[in-house]
GUMARKOL-720749 format. One record per atom (N, C-alpha, C, O): residue number from 1; x, y, z; atom name; chain. Coordinates in Angstrom, 1 decimal, padded with zeros to 4 digits, m for minus. Example, Ala and Ser with C-alpha at 12.3 -4.5 7.8 and 13.67 -1.06 7.14 Angstrom:
2
[1,[013.2,m005.7,007.8],N,A]
[1,[012.3,m004.5,007.8],CA,A]
[1,[013.2,m003.3,007.8],C,A]
[1,[014.2,m003.3,008.5],O,A]
[2,[012.8,m002.2,007.1],N,A]
[2,[013.7,m001.1,007.1],CA,A]
[2,[012.9,000.0,007.9],C,A]
[2,[013.4,001.1,008.0],O,A]
END
This chain:
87
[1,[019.4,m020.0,m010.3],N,A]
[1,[019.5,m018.6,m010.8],CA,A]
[1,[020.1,m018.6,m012.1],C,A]
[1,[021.1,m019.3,m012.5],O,A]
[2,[019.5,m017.7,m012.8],N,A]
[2,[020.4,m017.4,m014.2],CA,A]
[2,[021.2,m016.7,m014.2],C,A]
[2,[020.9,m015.5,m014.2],O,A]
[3,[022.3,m017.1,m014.3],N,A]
[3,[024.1,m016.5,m014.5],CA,A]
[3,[024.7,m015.8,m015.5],C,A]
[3,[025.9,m015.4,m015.4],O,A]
[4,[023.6,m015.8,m017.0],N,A]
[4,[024.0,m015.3,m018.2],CA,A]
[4,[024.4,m013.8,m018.2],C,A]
[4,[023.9,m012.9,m017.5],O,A]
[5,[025.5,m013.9,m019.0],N,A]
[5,[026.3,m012.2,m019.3],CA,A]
[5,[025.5,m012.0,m019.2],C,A]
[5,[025.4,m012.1,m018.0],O,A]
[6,[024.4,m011.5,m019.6],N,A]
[6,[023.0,m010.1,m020.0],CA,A]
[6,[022.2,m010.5,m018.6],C,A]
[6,[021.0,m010.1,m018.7],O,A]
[7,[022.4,m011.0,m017.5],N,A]
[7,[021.2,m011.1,m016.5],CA,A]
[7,[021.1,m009.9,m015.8],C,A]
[7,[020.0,m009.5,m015.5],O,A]
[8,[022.4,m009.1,m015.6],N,A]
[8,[022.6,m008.1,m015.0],CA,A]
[8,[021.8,m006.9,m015.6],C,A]
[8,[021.1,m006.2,m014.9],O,A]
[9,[022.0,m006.8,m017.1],N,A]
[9,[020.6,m005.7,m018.0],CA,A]
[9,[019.0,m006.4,m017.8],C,A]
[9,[018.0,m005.8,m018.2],O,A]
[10,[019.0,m007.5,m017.2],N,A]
[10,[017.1,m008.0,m017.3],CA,A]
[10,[017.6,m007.8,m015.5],C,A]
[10,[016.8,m007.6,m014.5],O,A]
[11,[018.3,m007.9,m015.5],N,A]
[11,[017.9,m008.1,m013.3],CA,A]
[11,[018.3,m007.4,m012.8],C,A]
[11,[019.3,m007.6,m012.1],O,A]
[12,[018.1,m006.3,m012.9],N,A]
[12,[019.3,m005.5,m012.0],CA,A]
[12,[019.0,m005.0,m010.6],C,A]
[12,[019.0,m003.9,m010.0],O,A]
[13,[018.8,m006.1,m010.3],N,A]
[13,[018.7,m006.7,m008.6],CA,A]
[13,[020.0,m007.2,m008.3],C,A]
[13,[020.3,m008.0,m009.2],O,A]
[14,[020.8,m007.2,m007.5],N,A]
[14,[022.0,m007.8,m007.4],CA,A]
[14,[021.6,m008.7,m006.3],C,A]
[14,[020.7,m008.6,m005.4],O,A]
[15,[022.7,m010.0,m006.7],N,A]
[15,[022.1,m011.4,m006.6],CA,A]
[15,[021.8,m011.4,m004.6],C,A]
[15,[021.1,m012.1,m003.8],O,A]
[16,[022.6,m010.3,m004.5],N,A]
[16,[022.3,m010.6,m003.0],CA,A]
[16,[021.2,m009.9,m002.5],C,A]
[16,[021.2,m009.6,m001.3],O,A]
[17,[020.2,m009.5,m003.2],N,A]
[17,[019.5,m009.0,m003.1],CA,A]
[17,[017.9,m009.7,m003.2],C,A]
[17,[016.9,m009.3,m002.6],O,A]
[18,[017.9,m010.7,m004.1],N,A]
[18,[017.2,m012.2,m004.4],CA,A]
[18,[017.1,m013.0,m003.3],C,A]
[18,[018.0,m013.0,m002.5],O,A]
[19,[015.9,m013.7,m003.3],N,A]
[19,[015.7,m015.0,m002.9],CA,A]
[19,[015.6,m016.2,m004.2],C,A]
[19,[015.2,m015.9,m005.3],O,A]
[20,[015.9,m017.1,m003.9],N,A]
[20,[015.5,m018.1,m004.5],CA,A]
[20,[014.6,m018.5,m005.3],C,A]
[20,[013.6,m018.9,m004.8],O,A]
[21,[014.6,m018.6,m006.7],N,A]
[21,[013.2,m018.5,m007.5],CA,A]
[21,[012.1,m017.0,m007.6],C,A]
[21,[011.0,m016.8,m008.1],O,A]
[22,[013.3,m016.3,m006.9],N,A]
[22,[012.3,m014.5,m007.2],CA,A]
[22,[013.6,m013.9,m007.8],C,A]
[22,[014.7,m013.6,m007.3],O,A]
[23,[012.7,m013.6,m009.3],N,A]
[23,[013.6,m011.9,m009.5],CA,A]
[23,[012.7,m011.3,m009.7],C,A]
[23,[011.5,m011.7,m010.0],O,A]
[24,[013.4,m009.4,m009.5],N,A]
[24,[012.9,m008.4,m009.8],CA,A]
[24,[013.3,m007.6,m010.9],C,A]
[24,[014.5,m007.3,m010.8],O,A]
[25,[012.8,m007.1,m012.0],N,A]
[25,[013.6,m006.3,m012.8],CA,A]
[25,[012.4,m005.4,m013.3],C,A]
[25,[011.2,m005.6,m013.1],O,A]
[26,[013.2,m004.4,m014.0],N,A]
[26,[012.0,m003.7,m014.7],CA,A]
[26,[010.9,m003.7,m015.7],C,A]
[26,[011.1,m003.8,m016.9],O,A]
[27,[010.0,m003.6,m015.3],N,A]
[27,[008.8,m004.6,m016.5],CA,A]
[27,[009.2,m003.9,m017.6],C,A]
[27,[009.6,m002.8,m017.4],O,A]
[28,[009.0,m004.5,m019.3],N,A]
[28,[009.3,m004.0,m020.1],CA,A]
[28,[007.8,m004.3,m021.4],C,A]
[28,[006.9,m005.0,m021.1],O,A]
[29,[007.9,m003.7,m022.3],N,A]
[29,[006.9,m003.7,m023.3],CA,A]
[29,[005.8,m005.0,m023.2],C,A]
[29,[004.6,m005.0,m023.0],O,A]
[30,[006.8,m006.3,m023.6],N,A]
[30,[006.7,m007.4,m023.3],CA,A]
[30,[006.1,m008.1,m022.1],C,A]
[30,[005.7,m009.3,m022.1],O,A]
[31,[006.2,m007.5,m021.2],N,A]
[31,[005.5,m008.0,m019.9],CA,A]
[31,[003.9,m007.7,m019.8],C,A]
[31,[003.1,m008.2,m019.1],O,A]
[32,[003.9,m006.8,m020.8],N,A]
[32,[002.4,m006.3,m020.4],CA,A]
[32,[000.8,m007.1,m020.7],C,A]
[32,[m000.3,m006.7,m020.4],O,A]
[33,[001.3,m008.4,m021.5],N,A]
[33,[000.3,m009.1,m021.4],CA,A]
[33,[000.0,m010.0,m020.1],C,A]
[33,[m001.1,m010.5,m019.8],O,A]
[34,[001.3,m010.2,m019.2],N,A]
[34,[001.2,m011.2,m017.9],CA,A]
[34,[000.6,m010.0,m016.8],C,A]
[34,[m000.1,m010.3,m015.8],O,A]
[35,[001.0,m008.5,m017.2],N,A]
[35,[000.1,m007.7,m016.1],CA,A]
[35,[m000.7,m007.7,m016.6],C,A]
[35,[m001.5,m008.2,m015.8],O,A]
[36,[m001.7,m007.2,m018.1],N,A]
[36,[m002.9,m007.2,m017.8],CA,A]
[36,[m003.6,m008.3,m016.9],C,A]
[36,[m004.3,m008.2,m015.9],O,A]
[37,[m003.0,m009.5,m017.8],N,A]
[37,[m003.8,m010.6,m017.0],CA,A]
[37,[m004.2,m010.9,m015.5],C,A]
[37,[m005.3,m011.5,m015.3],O,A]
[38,[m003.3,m010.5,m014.4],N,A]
[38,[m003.5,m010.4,m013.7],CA,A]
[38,[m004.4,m009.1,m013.3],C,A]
[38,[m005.5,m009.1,m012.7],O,A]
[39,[m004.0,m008.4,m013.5],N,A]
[39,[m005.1,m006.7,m013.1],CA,A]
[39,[m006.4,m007.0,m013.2],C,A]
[39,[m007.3,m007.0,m012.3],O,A]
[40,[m006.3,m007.5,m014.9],N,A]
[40,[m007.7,m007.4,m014.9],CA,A]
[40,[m008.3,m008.3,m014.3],C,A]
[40,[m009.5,m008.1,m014.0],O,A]
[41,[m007.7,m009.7,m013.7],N,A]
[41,[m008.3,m010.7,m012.9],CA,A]
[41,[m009.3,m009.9,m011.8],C,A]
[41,[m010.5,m009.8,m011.7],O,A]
[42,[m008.1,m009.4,m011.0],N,A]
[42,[m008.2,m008.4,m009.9],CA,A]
[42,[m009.4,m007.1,m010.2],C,A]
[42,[m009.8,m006.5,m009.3],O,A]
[43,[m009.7,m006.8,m011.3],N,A]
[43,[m010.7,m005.3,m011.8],CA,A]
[43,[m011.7,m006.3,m011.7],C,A]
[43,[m012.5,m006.0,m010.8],O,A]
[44,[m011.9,m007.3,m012.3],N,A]
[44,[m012.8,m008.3,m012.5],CA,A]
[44,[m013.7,m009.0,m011.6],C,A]
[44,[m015.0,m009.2,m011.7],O,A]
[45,[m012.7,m009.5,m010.3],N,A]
[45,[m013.5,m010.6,m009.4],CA,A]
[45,[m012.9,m009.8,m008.0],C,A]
[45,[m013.2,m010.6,m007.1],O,A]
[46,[m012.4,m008.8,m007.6],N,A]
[46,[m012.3,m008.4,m006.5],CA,A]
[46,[m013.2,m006.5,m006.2],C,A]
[46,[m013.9,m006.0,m007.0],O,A]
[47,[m012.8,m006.0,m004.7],N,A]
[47,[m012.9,m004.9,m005.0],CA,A]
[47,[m011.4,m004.4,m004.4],C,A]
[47,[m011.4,m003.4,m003.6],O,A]
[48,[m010.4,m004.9,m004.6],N,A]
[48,[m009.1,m004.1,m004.0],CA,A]
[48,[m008.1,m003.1,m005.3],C,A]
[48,[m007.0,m002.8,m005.6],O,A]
[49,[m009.3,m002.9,m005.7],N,A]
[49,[m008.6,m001.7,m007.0],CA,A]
[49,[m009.9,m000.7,m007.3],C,A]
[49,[m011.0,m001.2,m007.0],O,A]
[50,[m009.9,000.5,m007.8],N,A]
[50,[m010.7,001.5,m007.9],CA,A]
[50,[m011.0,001.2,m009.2],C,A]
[50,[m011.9,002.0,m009.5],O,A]
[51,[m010.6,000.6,m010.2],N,A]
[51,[m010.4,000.6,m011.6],CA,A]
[51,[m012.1,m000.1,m011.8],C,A]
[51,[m012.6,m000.9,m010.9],O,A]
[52,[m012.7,000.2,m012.7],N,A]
[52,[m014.0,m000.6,m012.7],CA,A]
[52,[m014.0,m001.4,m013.9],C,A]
[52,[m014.6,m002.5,m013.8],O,A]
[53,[m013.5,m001.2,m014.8],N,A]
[53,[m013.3,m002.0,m015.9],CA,A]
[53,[m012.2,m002.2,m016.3],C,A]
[53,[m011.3,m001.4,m016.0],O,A]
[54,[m011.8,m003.3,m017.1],N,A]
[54,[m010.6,m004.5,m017.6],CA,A]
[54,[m010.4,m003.2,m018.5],C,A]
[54,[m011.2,m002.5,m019.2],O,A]
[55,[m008.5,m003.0,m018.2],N,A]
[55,[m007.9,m002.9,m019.5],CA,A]
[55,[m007.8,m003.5,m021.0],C,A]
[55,[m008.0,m004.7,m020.9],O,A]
[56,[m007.6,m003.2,m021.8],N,A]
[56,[m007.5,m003.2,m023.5],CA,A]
[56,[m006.1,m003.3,m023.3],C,A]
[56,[m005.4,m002.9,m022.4],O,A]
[57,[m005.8,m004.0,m024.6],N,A]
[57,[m004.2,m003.9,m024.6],CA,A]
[57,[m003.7,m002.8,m024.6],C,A]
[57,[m002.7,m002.5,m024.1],O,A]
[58,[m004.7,m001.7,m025.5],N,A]
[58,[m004.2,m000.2,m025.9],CA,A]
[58,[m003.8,000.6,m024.6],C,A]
[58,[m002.9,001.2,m024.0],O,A]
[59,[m004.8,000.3,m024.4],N,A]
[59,[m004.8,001.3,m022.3],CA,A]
[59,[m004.1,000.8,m021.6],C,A]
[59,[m003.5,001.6,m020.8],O,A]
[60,[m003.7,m000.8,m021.5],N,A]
[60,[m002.1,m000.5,m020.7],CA,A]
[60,[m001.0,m000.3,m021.7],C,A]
[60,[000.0,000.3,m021.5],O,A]
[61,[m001.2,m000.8,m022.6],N,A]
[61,[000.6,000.5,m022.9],CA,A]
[61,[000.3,002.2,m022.6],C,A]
[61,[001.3,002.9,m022.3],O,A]
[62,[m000.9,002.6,m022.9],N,A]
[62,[m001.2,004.0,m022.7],CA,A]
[62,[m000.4,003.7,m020.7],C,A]
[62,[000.7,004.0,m020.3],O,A]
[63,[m001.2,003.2,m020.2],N,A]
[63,[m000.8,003.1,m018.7],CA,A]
[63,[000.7,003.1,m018.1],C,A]
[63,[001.2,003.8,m017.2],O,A]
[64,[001.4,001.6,m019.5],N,A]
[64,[002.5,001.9,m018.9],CA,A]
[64,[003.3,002.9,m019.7],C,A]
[64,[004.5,002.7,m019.4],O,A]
[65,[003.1,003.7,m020.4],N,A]
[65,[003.9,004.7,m020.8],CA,A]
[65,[004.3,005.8,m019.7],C,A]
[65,[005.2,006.6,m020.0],O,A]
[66,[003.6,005.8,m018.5],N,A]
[66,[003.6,006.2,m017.4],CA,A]
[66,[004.9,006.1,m016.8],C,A]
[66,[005.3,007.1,m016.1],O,A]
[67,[005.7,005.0,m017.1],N,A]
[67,[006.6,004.5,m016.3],CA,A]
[67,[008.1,004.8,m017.1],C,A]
[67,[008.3,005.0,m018.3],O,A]
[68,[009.1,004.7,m016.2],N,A]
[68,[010.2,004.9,m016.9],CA,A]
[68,[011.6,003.9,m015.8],C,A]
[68,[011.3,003.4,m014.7],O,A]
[69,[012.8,003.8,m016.3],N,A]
[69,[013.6,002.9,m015.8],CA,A]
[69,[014.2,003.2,m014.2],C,A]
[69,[014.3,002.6,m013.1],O,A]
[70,[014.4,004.4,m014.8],N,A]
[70,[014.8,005.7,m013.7],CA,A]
[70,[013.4,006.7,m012.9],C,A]
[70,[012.2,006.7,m013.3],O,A]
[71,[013.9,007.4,m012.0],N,A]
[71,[012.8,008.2,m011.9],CA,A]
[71,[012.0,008.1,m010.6],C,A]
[71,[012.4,007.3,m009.8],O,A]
[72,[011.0,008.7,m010.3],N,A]
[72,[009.7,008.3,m009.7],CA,A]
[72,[008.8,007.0,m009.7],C,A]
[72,[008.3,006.3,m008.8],O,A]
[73,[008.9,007.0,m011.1],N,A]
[73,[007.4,006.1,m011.4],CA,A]
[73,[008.4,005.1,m012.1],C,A]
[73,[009.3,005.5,m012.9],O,A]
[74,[008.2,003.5,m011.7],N,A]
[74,[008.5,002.9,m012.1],CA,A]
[74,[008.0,001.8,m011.8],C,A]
[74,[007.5,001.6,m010.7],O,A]
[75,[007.9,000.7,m012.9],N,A]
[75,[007.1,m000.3,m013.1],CA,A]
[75,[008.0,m001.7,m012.8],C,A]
[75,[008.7,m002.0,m013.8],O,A]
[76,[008.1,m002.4,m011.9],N,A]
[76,[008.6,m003.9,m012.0],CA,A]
[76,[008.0,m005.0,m012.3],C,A]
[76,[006.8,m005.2,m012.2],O,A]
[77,[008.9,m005.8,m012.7],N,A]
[77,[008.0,m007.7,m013.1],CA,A]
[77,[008.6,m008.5,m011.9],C,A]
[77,[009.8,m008.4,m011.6],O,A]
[78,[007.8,m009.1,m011.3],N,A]
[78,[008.6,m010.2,m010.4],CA,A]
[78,[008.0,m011.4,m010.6],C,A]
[78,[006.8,m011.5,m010.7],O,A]
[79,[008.8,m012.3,m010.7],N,A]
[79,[008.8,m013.6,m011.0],CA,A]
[79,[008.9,m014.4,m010.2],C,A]
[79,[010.1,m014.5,m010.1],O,A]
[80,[008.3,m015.3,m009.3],N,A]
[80,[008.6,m016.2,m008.6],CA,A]
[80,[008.0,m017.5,m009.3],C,A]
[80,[006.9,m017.7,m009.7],O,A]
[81,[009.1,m018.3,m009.3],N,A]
[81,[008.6,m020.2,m009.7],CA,A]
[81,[009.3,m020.9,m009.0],C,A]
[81,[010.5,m020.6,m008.9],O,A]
[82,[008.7,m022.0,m008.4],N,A]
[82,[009.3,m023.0,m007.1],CA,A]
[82,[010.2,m023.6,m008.7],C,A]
[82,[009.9,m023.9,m009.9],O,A]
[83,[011.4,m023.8,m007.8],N,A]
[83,[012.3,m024.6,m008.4],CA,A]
[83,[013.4,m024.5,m009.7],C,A]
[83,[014.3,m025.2,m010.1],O,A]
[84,[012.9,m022.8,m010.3],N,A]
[84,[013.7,m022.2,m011.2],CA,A]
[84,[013.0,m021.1,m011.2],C,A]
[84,[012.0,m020.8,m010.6],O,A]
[85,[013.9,m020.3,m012.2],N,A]
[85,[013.6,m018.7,m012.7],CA,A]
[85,[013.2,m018.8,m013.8],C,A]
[85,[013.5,m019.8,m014.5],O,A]
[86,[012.5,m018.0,m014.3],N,A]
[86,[012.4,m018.1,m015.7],CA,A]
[86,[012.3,m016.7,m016.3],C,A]
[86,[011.8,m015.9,m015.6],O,A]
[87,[012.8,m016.4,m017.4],N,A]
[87,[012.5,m014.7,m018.0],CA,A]
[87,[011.9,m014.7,m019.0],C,A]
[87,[011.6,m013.7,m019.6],O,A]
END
């Protein structure tokens, strides 16, 4: 696990709250190229989404502007890698 002063502002999952090689925190600006990626995988080669076509970079930030820290609507990144964390 990463123990750095600032983990607590990127994780704010408290550690007892983790498993091993999973954090959860709030997805931020920056995350949004590892979610398109997967979404659109999923828009692409499944039918478990109503979406019919791949996001544009533009359309998910339009998407996630949806989201906020606080609130209702809120957007997470979770990370799982056997063997370390990574952010």
């Amino acid at each position: 696990m990463n123990t750095g002063s600032d983990d607590a502002a990127r994780n704010p999952i408290p550690d007892s709250k983790r498993q091993e090689g999973l954090v959860i925190r709030h997805a931020t600006e920056s995350d949004l190229d590892a979610i398109n990626l997967v979404s659109n995988h999923y828009i692409e080669a499944t039918h478990i989404t109503f979406d019919l076509e791949p996001y544009s970079s533009a359309k998910r930030r339009e998407w996630f502007a949806g989201f906020s820290d606080t609130g209702r609507y809120q957007a997470f990144r979770i990370a799982a890698v056997v063997g370390r964390t990574f952010e």
